[in-house]
N, C-alpha and C positions, 0 to 999 in steps of 0.2 A: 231739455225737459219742457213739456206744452205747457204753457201759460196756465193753465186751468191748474194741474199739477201744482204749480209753483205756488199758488196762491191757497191751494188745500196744504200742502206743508207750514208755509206761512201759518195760517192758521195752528194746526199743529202745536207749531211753536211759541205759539201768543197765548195760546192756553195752558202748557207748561208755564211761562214764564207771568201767567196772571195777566196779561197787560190788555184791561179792560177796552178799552176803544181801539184796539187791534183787532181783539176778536168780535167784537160786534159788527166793526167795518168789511170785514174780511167775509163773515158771517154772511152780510148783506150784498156784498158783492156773488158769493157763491148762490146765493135765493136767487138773484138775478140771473146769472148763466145756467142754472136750473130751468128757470122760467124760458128762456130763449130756448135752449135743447127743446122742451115740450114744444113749446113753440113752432119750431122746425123741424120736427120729428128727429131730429138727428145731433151726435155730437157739436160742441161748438170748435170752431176751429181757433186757435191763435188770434185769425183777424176778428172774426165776432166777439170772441172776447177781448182785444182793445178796443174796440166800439164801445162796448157795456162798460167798461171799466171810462176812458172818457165820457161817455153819457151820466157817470154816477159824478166824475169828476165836476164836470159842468153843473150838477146840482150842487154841490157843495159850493162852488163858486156863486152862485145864486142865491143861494143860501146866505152866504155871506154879507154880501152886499144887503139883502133884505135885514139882516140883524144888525148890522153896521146902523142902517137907516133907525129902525127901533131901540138903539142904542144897548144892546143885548149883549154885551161883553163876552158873557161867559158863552153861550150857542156860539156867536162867532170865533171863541178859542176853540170850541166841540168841532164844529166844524170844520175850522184851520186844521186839527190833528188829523181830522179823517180824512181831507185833502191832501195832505202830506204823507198819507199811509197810499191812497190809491195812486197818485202823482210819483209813486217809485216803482211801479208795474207799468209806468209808460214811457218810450223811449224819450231819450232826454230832448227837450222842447227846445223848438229853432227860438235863434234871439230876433227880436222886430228886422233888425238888418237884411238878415239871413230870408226872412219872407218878403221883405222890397223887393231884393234880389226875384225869386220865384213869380213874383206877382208882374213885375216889370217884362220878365221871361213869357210869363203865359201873356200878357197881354199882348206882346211882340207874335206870338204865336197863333193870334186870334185874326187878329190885327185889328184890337179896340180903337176905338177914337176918341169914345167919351163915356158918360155915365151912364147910359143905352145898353153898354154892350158888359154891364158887370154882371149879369147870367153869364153869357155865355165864357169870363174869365174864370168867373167860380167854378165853373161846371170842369175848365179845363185845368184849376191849380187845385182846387181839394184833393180830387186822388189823390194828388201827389205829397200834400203836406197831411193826411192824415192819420190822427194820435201825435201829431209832431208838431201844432200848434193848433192856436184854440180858435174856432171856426169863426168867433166873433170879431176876432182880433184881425186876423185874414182880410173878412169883410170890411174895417173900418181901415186898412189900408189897403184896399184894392179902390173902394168909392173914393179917399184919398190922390191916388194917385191917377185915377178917370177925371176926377175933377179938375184936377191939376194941369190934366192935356198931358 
């Protein structure tokens, strides 16, 4: 079943069952791939919609951390749960280890030297770890491991 599907059932279901920041989340996610369809005249596929769906995720992640700061307890539980609801429409996320590995691999493949060449690593491991970790995280161990030599 296409992604987009899966997440109009989802819905569905969240509104049978009541469960308030299910359907709002879900709600706001479909506005989104709405928006992108117009957008590109044409259906979204699977991939653009993990895009959208990480892109909302990365706000909530933002999000967080901004409420965290502001000491905002209850936004940052609102937003934990709706992280936790879009964070299960993405494949399951590599562990830190698991991207050393990649990052070491594209670097080898580049053939980086140092912290110069973290374009052209990024450029050659995000394809690859896309929806499968978080692009910040990537970055803070790729410049890591440039640094390092």
């Amino acid at each position: 079943m296409a992604l987009k599907n899966r997440v109009q059932e989802a819905l569905k279901e969240a509104l049978k069952q009541h469960h308030r920041v299910e359907v709002s989340t879900l709600r706001l996610l479909l506005s989104e791939i709405k928006n992108a369809e117009i957008a590109q005249r044409k259906p979204a596929d699977d991939d653009r919609v993990l895009e959208l769906i990480a892109r909302e995720a990365k706000r909530r992640r933002e999000s967080i951390e901004a409420f965290k700061l502001g000491n905002r307890d209850d936004l940052v539980a609102q937003e934990e749960a709706e992280l936790a609801i879009l964070m299960s429409y993405l494949p399951q996320q590599m562990e830190r280890e698991e991207i050393v590995q990649a990052a070491r691999a594209a670097m080898a493949a580049v053939g980086a030297s140092g912290p110069s060449d973290r374009g052209r690593v990024m450029s050659q491991l995000m394809p690859q770890l896309k929806g499968k970790a978080d692009g910040k995280e990537v970055s803070e161990i790729v410049t890591q491991l440039l640094e390092a030599g």
